[in-house]
C-alpha positions as CSV (number, residue, x, y, z in Angstrom):
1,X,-29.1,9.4,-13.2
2,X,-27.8,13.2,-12.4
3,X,-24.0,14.4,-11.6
4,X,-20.8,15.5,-12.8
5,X,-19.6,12.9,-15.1
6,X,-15.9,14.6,-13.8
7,X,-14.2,13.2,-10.6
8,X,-13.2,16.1,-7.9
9,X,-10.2,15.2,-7.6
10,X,-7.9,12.5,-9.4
11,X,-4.1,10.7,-8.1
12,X,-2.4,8.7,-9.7
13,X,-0.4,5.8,-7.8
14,X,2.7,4.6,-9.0
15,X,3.8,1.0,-7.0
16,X,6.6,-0.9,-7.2
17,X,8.3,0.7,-9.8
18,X,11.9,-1.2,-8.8
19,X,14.3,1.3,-11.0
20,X,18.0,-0.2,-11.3
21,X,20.5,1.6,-12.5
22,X,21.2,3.1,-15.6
23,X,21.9,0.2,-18.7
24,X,20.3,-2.5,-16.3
25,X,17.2,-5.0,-16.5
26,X,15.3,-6.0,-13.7
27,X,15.8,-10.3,-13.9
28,X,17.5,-9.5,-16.8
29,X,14.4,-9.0,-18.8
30,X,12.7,-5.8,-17.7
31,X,13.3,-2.6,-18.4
32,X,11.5,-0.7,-15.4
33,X,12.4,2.7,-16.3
34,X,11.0,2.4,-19.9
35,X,7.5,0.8,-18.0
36,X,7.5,4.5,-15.9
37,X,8.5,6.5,-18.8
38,X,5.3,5.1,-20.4
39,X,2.9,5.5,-17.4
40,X,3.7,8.6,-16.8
41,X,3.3,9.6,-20.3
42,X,0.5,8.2,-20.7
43,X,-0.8,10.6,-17.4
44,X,0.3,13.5,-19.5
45,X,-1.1,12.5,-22.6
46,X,-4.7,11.8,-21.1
47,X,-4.8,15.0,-20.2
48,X,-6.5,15.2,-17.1
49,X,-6.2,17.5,-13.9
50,X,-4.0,15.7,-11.5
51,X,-3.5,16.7,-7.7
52,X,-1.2,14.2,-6.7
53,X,0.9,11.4,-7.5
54,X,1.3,8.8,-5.0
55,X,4.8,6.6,-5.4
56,X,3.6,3.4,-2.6
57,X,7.2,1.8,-2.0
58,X,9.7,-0.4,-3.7
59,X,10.8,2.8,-5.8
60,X,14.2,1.1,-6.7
61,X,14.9,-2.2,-6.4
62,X,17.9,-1.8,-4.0
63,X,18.2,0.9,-2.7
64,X,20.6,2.7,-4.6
65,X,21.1,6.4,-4.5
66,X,21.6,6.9,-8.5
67,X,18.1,4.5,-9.1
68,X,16.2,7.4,-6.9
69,X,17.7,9.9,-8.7
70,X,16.2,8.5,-12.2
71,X,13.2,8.2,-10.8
72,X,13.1,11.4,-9.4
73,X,14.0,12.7,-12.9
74,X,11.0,11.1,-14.3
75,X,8.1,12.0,-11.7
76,X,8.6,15.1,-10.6
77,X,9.2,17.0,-14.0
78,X,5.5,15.4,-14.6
79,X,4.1,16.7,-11.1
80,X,5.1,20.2,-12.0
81,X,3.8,20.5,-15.3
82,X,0.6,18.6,-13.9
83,X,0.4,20.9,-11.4
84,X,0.7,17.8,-8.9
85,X,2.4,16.6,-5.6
86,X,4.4,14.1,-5.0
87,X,4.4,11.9,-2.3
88,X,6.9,8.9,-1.6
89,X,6.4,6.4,0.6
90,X,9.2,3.8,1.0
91,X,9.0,-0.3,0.6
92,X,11.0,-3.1,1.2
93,X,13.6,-3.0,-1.6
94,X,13.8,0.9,-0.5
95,X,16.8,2.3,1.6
96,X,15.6,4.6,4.2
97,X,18.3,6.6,4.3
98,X,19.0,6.6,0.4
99,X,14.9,7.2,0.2
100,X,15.4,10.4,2.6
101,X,18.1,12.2,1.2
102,X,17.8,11.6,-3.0
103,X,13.8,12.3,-2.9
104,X,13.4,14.2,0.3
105,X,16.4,16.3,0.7
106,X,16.8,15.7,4.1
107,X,19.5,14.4,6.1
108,X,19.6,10.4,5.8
109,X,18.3,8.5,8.7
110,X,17.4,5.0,9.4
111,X,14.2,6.2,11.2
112,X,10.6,5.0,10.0
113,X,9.3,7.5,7.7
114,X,5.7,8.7,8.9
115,X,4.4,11.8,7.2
116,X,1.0,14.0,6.7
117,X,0.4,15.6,3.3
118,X,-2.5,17.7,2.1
119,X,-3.6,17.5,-1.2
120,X,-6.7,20.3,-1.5
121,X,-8.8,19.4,1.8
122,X,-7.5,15.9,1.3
123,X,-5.4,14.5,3.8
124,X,-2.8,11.8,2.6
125,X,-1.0,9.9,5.8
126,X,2.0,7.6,5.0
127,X,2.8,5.1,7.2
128,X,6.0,3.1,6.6
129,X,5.2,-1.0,6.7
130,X,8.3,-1.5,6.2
131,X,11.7,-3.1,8.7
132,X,15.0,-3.1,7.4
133,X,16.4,-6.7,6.9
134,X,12.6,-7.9,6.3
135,X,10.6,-8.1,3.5
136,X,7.2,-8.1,5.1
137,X,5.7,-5.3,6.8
138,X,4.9,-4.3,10.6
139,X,4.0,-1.1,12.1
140,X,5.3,-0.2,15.4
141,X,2.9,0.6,18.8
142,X,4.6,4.3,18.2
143,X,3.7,4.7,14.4
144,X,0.0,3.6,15.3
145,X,-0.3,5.8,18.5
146,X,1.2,8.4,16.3
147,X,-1.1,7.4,13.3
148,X,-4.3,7.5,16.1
149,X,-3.0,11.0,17.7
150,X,-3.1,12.3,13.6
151,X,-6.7,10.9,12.8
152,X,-7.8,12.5,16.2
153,X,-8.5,15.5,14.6
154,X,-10.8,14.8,11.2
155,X,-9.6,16.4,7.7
156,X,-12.0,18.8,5.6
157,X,-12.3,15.7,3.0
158,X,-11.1,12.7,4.8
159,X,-8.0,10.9,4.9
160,X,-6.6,8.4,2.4
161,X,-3.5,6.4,4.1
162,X,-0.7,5.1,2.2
163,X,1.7,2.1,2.8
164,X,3.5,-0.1,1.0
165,X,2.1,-3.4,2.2
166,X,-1.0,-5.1,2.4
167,X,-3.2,-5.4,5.4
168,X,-5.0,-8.1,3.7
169,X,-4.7,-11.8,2.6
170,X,-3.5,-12.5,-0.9
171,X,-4.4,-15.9,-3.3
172,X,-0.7,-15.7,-4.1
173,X,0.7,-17.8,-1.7
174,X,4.6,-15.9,-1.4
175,X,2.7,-12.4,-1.6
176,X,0.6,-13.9,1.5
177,X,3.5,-14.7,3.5
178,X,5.0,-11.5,2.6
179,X,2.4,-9.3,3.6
180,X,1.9,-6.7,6.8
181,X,1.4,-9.1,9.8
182,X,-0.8,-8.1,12.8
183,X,-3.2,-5.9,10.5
184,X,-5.9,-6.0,13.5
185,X,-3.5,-3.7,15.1
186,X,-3.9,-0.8,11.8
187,X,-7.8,-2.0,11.9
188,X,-8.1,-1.0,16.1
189,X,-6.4,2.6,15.1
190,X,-8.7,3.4,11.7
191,X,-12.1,1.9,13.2
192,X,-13.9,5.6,13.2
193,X,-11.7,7.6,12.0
194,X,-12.3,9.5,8.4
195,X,-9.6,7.0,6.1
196,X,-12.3,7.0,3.5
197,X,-9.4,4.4,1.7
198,X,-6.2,2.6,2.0
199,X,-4.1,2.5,-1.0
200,X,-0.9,-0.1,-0.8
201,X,1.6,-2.0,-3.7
202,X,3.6,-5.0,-2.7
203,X,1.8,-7.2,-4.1
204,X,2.6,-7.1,-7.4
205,X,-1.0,-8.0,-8.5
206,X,-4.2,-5.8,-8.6
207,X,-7.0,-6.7,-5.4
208,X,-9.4,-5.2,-2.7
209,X,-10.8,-5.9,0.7
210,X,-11.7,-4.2,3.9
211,X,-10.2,-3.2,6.5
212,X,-12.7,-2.1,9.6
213,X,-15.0,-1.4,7.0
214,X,-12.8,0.6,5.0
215,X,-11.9,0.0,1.4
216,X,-8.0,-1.1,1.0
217,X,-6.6,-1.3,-2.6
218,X,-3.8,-3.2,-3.7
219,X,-2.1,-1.4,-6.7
220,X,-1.1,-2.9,-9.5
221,X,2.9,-2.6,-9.8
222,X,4.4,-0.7,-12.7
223,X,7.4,-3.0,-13.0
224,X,5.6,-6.7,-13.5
225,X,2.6,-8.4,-12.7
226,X,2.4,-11.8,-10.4
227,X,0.4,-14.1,-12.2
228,X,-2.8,-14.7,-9.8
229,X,-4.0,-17.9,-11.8
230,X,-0.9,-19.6,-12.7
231,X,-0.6,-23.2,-14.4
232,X,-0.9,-25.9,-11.0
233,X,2.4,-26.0,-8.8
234,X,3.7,-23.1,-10.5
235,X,4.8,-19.7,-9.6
236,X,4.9,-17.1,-12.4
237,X,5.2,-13.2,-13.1
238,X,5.4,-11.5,-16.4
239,X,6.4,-8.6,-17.8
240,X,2.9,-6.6,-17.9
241,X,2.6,-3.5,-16.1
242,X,-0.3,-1.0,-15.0
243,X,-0.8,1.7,-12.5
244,X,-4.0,3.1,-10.6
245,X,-5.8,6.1,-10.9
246,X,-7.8,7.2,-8.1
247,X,-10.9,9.5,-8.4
248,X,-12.7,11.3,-5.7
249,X,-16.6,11.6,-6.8
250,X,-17.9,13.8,-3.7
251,X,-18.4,11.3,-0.7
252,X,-17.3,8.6,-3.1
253,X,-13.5,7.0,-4.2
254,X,-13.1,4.9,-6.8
255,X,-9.5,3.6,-7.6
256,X,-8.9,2.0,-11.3
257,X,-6.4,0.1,-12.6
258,X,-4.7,1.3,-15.5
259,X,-3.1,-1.0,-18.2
260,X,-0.1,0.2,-19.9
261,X,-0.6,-2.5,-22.9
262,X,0.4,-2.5,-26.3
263,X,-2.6,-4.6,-27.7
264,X,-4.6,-3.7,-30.8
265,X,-7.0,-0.8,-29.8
266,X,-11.3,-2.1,-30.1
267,X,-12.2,2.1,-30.3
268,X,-11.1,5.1,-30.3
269,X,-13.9,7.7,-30.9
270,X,-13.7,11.3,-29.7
271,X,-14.9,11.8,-26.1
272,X,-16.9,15.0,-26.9
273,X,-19.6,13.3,-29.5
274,X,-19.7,10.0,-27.7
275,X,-20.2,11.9,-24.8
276,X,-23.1,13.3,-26.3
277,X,-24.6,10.1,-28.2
278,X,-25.1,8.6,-24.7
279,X,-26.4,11.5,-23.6
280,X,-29.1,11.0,-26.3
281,X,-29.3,7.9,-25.2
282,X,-30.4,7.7,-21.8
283,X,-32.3,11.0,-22.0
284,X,-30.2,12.6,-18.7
285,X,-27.3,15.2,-18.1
């Protein structure tokens, strides 16, 4: 076994954060911007070198221009002491125009939000799933002829698209409904092309697949979890909450979920000599 034990390059995706306004609880029970608070402290406190946070839709949960604003407060005082970008992509609960002007500064406009970011030789494409009035997702023939006229041209690392909803099938039978219809088109545009991942939210729950070969990851949302195995004729979320950390290892990405849990801790042992008992270990590095 031989290689850095350290990932190139590490983001941090933030789903489905749904921030309300200021005194409010999401169903009355959670408080969502306590659940980012915590996340993003615990990126901070980990210490480690991020390049980018990625925020994959339902940002607030309707919309509201003062809900961006907290959220903005949060993330992007984090980003610069990180040293990180940030990049936004909008969901379903999202208001374009609200999403444009509070974390874009730009003028507000209904229009699909498309965008190319670079993030070291990195290149992070966000394609907006989303349609005003619906809560599942579609792309447009223009956003995948404009998606297919980007990708022409290969990035120095690769590409890692972005969007809010799922190109894949979920065992959550609402979430299924609810997720983007006519995937084959997306598949048609990335067979080929460098997307070395697609990272999405929606769902509410953690999962993977493939789409044309390539790894999609569903992120786990920071707000609350849908329960995957719930009791028989039942539907159920709770109030847990994680977030995904995604580590380039050379020609390798490997996204994690990341539990923001309060249960009793099994170790905690400084990295540095456990590092180098298992080092002794298996005789390598």
């Amino acid at each position: 076994m031989s290689g850095s034990i350290r990932p190139d390059m590490t983001l941090i995706q933030l789903t489905d954060t749904h921030i309300v306004a200021a005194g409010e609880l999401m169903h009355g029970t959670v408080d969502t911007m306590a659940k980012l608070v915590t996340a993003v402290g615990m990126v901070e406190a980990s210490g480690i070198p991020v390049a980018g946070f990625l925020l994959s839709g339902d940002l607030t949960d309707s919309g509201k221009a003062a809900a961006y604003r907290r959220l903005r407060a949060v993330v992007e005082p984090a980003a610069e002491r990180l040293g990180a970008q940030v990049v936004y992509v909008p969901g379903n609960h999202d208001d374009r125009a609200a999403f444009r002007s509070e974390l874009l500064d730009e003028e507000p406009s209904d229009a699909p939000y498309d965008a190319v970011r670079m993030i070291g030789g990195l290149r992070v494409i966000v394609l907006d799933s989303t349609e005003p009035g619906r809560h599942d997702g579609l792309l447009s023939p223009s956003q995948l002829e404009w998606l297919a006229s980007v990708l022409a041209e290969p990035a120095p690392l690769g590409s890692v698209l972005v969007t809010h909803h799922p190109p894949l099938p979920s065992p959550v039978p609402t979430v299924h409904m609810l997720r983007m219809q006519q995937p084959e088109r997306l598949a048609a545009v990335l067979a080929g092309s460098d997307v070395r991942m697609v990272v999405t939210g929606h769902a509410h729950h953690t999962g993977c697949g493939a789409l044309s070969r390539i790894p999609v990851w569903v992120g786990p949302a920071t707000a609350y979890g849908v329960t995957v195995l719930p009791p028989k004729g039942r539907l159920r979320a709770d109030a847990d909450t994680a977030f995904s950390r995604i580590d380039v290892f050379g020609e390798q990405i490997v996204a994690t979920a990341v539990p923001v849990s309060q249960a009793p801790a099994v170790y905690d042992v400084d990295e540095a000599e456990r590092l180098a008992y298992i080092r002794e270990v298996i005789g390598t590095w």
